[in-house]
N, C-alpha and C positions, 0 to 999 in steps of 0.2 A: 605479511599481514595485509590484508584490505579492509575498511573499512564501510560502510553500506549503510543507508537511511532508507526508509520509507516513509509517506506523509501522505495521505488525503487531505490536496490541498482546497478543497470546497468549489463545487461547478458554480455558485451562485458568490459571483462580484460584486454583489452591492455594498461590500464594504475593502475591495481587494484594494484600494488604494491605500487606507486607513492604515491594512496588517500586512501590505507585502513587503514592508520596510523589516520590520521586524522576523518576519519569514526568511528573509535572506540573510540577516544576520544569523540566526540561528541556525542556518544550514552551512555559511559559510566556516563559522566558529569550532563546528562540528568537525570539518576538516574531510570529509565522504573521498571516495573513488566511486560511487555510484550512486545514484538517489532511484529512488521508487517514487513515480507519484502515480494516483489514483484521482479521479473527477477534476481532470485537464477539460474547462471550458473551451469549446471552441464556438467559430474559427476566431478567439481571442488567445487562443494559446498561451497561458501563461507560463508553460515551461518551457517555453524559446524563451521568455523575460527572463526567468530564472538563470539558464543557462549563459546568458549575455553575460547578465550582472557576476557572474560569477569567471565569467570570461573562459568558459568550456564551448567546444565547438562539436559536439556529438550529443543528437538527440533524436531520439527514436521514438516515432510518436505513434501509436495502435491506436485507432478511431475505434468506437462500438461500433456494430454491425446494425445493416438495414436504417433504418428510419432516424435511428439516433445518430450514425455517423458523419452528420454536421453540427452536432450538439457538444459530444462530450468523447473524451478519449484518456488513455492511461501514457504512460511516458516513462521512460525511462534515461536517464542522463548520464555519462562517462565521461570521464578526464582519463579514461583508458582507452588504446587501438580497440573497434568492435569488429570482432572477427566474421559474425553471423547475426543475422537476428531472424526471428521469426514470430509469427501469431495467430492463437488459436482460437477460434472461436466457439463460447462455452455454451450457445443453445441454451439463453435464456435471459431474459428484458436485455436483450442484444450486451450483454457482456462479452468481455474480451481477457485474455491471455496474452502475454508477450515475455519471450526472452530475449536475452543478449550473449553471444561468449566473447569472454576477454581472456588475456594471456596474464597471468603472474604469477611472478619466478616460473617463465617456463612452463605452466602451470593451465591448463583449460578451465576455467568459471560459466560456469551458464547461471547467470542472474536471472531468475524468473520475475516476474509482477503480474498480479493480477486483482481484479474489484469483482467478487463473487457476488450471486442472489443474494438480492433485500427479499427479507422476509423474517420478522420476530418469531422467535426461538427455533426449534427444528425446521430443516426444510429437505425435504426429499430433491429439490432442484440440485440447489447449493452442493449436496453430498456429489450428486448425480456430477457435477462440474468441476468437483477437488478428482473425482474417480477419471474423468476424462484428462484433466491437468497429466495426471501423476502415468498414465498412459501413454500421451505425449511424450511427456521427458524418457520416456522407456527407450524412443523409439529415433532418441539423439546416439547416434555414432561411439563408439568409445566406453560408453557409461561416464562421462564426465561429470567432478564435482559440484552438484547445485547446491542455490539458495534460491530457497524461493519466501516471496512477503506480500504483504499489499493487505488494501481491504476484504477482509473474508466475509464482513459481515456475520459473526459467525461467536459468541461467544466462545469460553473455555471449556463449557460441558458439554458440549452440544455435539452429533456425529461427526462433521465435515472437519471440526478441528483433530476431535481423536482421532481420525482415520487419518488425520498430515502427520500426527505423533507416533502412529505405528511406521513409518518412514526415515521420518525427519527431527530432527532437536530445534525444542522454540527455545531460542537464543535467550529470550528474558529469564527463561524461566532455567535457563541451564546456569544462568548466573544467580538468577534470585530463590531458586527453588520455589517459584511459584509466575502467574500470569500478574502482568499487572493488576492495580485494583481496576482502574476501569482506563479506555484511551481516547474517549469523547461520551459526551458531547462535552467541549468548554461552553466559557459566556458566551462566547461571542454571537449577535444578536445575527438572524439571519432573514434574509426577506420576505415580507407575509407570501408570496406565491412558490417557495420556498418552503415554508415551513405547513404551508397547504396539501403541496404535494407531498410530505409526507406524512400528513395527515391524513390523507385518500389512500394512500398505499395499504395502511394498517387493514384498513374496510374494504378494500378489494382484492386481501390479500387473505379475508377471513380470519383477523387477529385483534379483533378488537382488546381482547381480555389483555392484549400487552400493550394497549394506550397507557402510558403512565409518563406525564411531562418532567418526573424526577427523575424519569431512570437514566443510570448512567452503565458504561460497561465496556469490556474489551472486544475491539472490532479486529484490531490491526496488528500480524506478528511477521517477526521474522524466522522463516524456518532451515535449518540449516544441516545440511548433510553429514552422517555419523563421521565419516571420514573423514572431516575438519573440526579443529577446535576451536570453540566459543572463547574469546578473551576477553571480553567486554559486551555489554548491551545495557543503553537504557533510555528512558523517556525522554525526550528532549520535545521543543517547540512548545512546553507547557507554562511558558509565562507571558503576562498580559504586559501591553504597553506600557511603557513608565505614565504616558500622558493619560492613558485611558487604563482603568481597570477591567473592561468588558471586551476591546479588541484581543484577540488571541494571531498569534498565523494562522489559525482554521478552528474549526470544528475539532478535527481530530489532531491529537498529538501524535507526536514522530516516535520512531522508534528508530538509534543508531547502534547497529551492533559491528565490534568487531573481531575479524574471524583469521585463524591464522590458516596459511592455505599450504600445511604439511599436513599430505595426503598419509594419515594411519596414526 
């Protein structure tokens, strides 16, 4: 068995001191062999913090490409030997791609993560970047067992995700028979330059019609190889502070599934 998290742990810190207490405890609690994280601020790196506090010594950090590659980066963490990693770059608002392979029971994993095109409802990019991902992995040695998760940005209707289901099994939905209802936005409050930016994004991305400060929805899955079976998956990181009702760990909630790694 391994177990695996994903979390978009939020680029914008103006309140990471407030919720990383709570972040860690729920990841700790959670008990992982691997975390996925998405919108790792840099050069504050908060998944070397994570990692510390958790007392794991393997962290694989994939910066965005070009202009943003002092900004923000994706991560991935192990309390397993990492045998490879590597990272792909998905040609578009400088996103990025990264895997990892670990051993268990004997066993090859290639853990994928990755934080797909922003862009409200379809996006011919997005598609364009799940098509190159899944190309990639073709092109790993072996055909070893993947998982692949992260921010897709990408609801449950939409192409980018059916096209990872003609593949791959979303873990939530192989236990729940269905996608979560939604895995952000929580309360938690985020800072006005912040919440500008992606206020700007909708309008220069041609979307105005999906401005809607209610909307809530699922961003983030874990996808998982027919070859392995799904034993568990589910929401986690979705409770607020004891002290504060509005502090969340992030924006978006976690999702830990776990997967048993007998191959048929």
């Amino acid at each position: 068995m391994i177990r695996i998290i994903t979390v978009n742990i939020l680029s914008d810190l103006s309140r990471w001191k407030d919720r990383r207490s709570i972040l860690i405890q729920g990841l700790a609690e959670a008990n992982p062999d691997l975390i996925a994280l998405q919108e790792v601020h840099l050069p504050d790196n908060p998944a070397q913090w994570i990692a510390d506090q958790l007392g794991w010594q393997r962290v694989f950090l994939a910066p965005k490409s070009s202009f943003e590659s002092n900004r923000e980066a994706i991560a991935i963490l192990s309390r397993l030997p990492i045998e490879d990693h590597a990272v792909l770059d998905l040609k578009g608002q400088q996103r990025v791609a990264q895997y990892v392979k670990v051993k268990v029971n004997n066993q090859t994993l290639v853990l994928v993560n990755g934080h797909f095109y922003w862009q409200p409802g379809e996006s011919k990019v997005r598609l364009m970047q799940v098509e190159k991902l899944l190309e990639w992995l073709k092109d790993i040695p072996g055909r070893p067992l993947c998982v692949i998760c992260g921010d897709f940005n990408s609801t449950p209707e939409t192409n980018a995700v059916q096209r990872m289901r003609l593949e791959f099994n979303s873990a939530f939905a192989a236990i729940h028979g269905e996608e979560p209802e939604y895995t952000c936005p929580t309360a938690l409050p985020r800072s006005g330059w912040s919440q500008l930016r992606t206020f700007l994004g909708f309008f220069l991305l041609i979307r105005p019609k999906h401005l809607n400060p209610k909307w809530r929805g699922t961003l983030d899955y874990i996808f998982v190889d027919p070859r392995l079976r799904v034993v568990d998956c589910q929401i986690i990181l979705n409770q607020p502070s004891e002290e504060n009702p509005l502090i969340y760990p992030s924006d978006h909630f976690g999702l830990c599934a776990t997967v048993d790694m007998v191959d048929g």
